[in-house]
N, C-alpha and C positions, 0 to 999 in steps of 0.2 A: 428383317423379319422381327416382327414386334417380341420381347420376351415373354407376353401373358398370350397364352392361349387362346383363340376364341373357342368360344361355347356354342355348339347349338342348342336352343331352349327356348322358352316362350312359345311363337306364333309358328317356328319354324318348327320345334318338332310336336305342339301339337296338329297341325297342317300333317307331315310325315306318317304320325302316327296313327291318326286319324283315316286318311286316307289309305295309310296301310291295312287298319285292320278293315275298313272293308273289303279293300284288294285282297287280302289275305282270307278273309271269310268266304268270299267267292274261289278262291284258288283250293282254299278246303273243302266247300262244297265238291270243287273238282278233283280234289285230292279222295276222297272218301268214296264218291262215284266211280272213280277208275279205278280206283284197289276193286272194291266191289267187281264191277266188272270186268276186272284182268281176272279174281278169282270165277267169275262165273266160266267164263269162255276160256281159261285154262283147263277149267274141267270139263267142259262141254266139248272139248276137241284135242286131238288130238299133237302134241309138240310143231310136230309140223305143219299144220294149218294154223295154227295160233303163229306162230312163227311169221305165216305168209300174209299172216291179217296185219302184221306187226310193220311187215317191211312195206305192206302197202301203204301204211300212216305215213312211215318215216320217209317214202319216197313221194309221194306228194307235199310234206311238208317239206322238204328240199326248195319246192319252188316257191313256197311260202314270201321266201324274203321277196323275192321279186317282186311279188305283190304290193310288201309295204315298203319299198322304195325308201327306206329311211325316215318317209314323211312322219311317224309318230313321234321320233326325234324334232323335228323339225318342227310339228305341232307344238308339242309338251314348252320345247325354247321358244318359241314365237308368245304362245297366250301365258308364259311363266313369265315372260318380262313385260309384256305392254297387254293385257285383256281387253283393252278396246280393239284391238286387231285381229283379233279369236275367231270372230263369224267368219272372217274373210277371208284365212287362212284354211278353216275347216272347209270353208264351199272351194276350194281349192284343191284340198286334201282328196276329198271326196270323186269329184273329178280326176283328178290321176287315177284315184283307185279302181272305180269302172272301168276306165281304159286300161291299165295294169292286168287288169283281175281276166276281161276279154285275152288279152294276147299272151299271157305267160298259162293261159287254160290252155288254149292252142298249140303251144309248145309242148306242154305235160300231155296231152293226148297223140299227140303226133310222136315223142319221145317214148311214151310208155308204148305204142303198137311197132315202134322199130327195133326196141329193146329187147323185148319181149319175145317167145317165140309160144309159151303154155296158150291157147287160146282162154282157158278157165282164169288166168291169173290177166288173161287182158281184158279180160270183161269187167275182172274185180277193179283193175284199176281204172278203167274209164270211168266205173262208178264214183268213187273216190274224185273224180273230176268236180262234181257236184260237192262236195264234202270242201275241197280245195272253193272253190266259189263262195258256199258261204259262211266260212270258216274267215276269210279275208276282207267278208261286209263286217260279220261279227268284228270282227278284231278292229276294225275302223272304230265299230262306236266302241270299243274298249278304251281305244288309245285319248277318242273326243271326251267320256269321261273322265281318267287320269287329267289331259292336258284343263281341264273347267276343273278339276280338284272337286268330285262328284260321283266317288267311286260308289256310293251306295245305289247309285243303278245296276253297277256292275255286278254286285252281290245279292241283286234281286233276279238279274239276271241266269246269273249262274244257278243259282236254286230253283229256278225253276227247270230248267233245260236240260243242265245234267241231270237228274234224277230222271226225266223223263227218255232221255237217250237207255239208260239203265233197263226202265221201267219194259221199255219198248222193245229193246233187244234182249231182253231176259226170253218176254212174250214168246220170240222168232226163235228163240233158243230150246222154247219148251213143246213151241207147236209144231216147225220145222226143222231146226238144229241142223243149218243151213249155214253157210260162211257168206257167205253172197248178201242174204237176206240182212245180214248181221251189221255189212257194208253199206247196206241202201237204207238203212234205219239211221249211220252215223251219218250220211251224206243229209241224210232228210232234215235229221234234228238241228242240223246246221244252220242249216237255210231257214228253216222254223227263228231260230234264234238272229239271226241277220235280219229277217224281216220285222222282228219282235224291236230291237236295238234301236231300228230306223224312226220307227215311230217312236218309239222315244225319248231318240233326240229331237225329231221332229215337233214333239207336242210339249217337251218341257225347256229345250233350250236353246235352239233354234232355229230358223226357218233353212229345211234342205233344199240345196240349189245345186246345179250344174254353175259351176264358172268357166264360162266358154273363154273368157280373156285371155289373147295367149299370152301377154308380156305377166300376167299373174303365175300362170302356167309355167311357162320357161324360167322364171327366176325361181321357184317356190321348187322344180322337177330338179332343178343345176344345184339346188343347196342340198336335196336329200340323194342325190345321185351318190355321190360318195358313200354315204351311209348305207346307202341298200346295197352296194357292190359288198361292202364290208361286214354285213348281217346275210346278206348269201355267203359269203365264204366261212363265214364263222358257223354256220346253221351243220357245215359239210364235216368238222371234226364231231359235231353234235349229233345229228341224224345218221351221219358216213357210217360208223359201223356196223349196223343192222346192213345198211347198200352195199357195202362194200364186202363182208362177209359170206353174204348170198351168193354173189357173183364171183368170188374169188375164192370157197373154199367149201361151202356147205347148201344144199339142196333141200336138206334133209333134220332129223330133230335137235342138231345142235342148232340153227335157227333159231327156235322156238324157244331154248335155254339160254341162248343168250337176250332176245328179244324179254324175255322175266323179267331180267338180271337189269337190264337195260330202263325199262319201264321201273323200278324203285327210282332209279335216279333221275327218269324224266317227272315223275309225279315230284319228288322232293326240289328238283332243281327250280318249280314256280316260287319258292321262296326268296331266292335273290332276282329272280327275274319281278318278284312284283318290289322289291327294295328298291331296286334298280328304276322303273318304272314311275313309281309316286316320288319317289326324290332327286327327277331332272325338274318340274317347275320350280321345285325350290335350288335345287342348285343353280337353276339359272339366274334366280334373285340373288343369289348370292355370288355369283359371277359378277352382275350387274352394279351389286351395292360393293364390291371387291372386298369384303369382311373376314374373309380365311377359311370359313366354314363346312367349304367343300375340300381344303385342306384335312380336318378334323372328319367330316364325314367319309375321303379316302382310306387314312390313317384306321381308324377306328372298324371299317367293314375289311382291312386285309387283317387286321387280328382276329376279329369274330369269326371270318371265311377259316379261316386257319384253327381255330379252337372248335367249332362246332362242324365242320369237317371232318377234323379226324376223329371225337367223338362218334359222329354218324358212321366214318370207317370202322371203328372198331366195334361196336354194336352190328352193324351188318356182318362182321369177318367171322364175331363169335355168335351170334344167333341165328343166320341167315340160314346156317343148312338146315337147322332144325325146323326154323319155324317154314322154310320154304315148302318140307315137306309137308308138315301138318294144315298148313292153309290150303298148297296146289295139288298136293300130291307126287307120289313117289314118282313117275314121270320125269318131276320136274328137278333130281335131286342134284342134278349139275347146277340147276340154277344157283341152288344153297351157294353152291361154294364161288357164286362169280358177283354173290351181290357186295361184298367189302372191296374186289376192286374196282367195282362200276360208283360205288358209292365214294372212292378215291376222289374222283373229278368233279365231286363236289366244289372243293377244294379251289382247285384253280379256274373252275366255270362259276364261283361264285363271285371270287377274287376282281375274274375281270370284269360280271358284269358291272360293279360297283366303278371302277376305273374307266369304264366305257362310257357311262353318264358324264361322269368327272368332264372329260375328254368333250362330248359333245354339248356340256353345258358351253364350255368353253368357247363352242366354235373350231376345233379342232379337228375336222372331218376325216381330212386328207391323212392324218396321220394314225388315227382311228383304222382308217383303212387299209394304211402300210401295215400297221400290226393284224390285223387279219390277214394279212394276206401271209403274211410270215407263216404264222400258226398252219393255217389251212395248205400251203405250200410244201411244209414238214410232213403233215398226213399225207397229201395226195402220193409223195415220195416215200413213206415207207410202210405203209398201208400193208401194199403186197408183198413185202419181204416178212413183217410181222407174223403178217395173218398167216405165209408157208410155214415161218422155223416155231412160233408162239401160239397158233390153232385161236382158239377164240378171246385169249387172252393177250393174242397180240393185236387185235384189233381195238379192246381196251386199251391196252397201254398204246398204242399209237395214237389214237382218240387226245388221251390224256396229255402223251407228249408237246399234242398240236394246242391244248388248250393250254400248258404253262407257258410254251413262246409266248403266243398272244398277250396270255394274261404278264409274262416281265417285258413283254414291248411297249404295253398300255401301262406299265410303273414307270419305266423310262421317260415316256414324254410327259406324261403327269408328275414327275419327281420335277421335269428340266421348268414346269411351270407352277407348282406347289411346294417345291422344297419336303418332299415328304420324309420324314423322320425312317428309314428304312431300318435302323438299330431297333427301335423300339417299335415299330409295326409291323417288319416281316420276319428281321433276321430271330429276334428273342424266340417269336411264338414259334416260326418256323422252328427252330431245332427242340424244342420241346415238342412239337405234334410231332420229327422225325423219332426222338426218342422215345416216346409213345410205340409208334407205329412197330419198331424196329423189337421194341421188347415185345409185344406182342407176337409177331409173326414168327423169332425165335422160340417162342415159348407155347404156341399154338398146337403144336404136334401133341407137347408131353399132356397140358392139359389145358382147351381153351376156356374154360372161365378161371383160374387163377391167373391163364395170363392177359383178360381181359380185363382182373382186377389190379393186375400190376399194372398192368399201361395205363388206365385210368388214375391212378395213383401217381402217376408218374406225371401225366398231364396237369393234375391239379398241384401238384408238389411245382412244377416249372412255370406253372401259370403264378402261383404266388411267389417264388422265387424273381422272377424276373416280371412280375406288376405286367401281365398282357391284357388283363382286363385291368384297366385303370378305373378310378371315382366318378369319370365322366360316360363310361359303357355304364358303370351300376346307374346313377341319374336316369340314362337313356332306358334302361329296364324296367327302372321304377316309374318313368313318366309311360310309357308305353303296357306294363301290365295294367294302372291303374283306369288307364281309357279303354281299355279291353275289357275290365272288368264292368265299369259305368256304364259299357255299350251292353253290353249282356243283362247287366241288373234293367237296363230301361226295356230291353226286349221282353221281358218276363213280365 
């Protein structure tokens, strides 16, 4: 291993950056949309239907991955190493997906009416059917964007459609204040948005086809096979708890306080899923030119995961009851106290999305897959022991536990192919974010904002004690606020 570091700079991270903040601007659009209307509909109903509106997302999104079959992987690495090959693969991608998207609907409907016994709750979810549909066209042209590095579709996108999901179920909220209604407005605006996508990949970038070839088909379905086994089972410590908690302990308004709790960390957690996202084309150039970079780009996102984590942990653990109740209401004031640990798994769901790229720039599938399966294996086995002795808190922590296997299975086989500096990228920041956390939660009875001021204190004292932000995160900060800010000054 060479002694000088590589750098990533120049083309590569204005490329990242770039494409990040539109990915990112679009993810805030969706980020400020669903605050918005998690607050409308936590007030508009009651713990428990909010609840059941929640578990209906999370369980159609379960089937989600099936959907995408690993292919956005498999996109993003195909047109990130050779872009003459692009169209071919996407008229390819596109195909599975139609077929995907027919046969795992058919599952999810035939699943949710065996499952099920409420007839009110089977109706909701067959709707959601429609939502599932085109929620998985959308995400197609999300992923065709990303892989052509043209995120700014994406963020035209998003501003348009979430607002209008908002706009629309506010309407249903005010005229009917209806749950149902609330449902067929998120399914509608879905499909509104897949259709929207289509055409414009259609008219800016290239011509949509069926690729009926099966030796395109079968080689293109056998590389993302892997991948979509391993993004279903991953989806399960992710979505499971809401599933899993319903079914095994609560009916009733705990539901509805965890599903809050749950929703801070879903909206927050698009930030390493779109890091994640815009920096497999380049990692795969960087696989390809074998330069170290993706080295550097593992290295550097399990320190940031790990500082800006439990930052977020501790602002959630000391504000959350409070502000839970002033934003949701008194209702919701268990939620206060579950969003520091739903906001824990930040943490290690940030960790691995970053190492899951790494991995599949690589070409690494199969072993992508073994660590999920790890992870997801841990949950599915102690899930229900949690969730009896721990109530809703052990469904969190079980969650969490499934996501740290993953995430040190995915350091494993990227350490055994990158050499990753584990001193200085997990172990340092790791026991500074533990010392943090631990002072905190000691000290939270007598009085939580001093001891949110000592754990912060304690984090920044160990971040500069032990260099977790190195010269090359600040660069990366400085090159990335300053295209953020250029992009905002040219909007104005």
């Amino acid at each position: 291993m060479s002694s000088q570091t590589p750098v990533i700079e120049g083309r590569g991270v204005a490329s990242i950056v770039r494409n990040l903040t539109n990915l990112l601007g679009g993810r805030g659009v969706y980020f400020m949309t669903r605050f918005l209307y998690a607050v409308i509909l936590a007030r508009a109903f009651v713990p428990h239907v909010y609840g059941l509106i929640n578990y209906g997302i999370a369980w159609y999104l379960l089937f989600f991955p099936l959907n995408r079959m690993g292919l956005e992987g498999v996109l993003s690495r195909d047109v990130g190493q050779n872009r003459n090959e692009g169209d071919q693969t996407a008229a390819v991608t596109f195909t599975l997906r139609i077929a995907s998207i027919i046969l795992t609907t058919a599952a999810y409907v035939i699943l949710s009416f065996v499952t099920e016994d409420d007839p009110t709750l089977r109706l909701m979810l067959f709707v959601f059917a429609f939502a599932l549909i085109g929620r998985s066209l959308a995400s197609w042209t999300e992923n065709v964007y990303t892989a052509y590095e043209v995120n700014q579709y994406s963020f035209r996108q998003q501003s348009i459609f979430r607002p209008l999901e908002v706009v629309l179920g506010l309407l249903v909220v005010i005229v009917w204040r209806e749950a149902l209604l609330v449902v067929v407005v998120h399914g509608f605006v879905w499909c509104l948005e897949a259709i929207y996508g289509l055409i414009v990949i259609h008219r800016r970038l290239f011509c949509l086809r069926l690729n009926k070839n099966y030796s395109d088909l079968h080689r293109i379905f056998l590389q993302g096979l892997p991948l979509g086994i391993a993004m279903l089972l991953m989806a399960l410590p992710y979505q499971g708890p809401l599933i899993f908690f319903r079914h095994f302990a609560s009916h009733g308004d705990t539901l509805g306080q965890l599903a809050l709790a749950m929703n801070v960390f879903f909206m927050l957690s698009h930030i390493p899923l779109a890091l994640g996202i815009v920096s497999l084309p380049i990692l795969s150039r960087s696989v390809a030119r074998e330069d170290g970079k993706d080295r550097v780009f593992a290295e550097t996102t399990l320190r940031l995961s790990l500082f800006f984590g439990t930052v977020m942990t501790l602002f959630g653990a000391a504000l959350g009851p409070w502000l839970t109740v002033q934003i949701f209401g008194e209702r919701y004031t268990q939620a206060g106290t579950l969003v520091g640990p739903s906001l824990l798994l930040m943490i290690p769901f940030a960790s691995g999305q970053a190492l899951l790229r790494v991995l599949i720039a690589r070409k690494l599938d199969f072993q992508v897959l073994l660590c999920a399966l790890i992870g997801t294996a841990f949950f599915s086995l102690t899930i229900s022991e949690a969730v009896s002795r721990y109530d809703v808190l052990g469904a969190i922590g079980s969650a969490g536990a499934g996501m740290v296997l993953t995430m040190l299975s995915l350091l494993f086989f990227s350490r055994a192919h990158l050499a990753i500096d584990l001193h200085a990228s997990l172990i340092k920041p790791g026991l500074t974010a533990l010392s943090a956390i631990v002072i905190f939660y000691a000290l939270h009875t007598i009085c939580p904002k001093l001891a949110l001021l000592l754990a912060l204190v304690t984090q920044a004292v160990g971040c500069y004690l032990f260099a977790c932000l190195t010269p090359q995160d600040m660069v990366g900060f400085s090159h990335f606020f300053r295209l953020v800010a250029r992009k905002f000054s040219s909007v104005k």
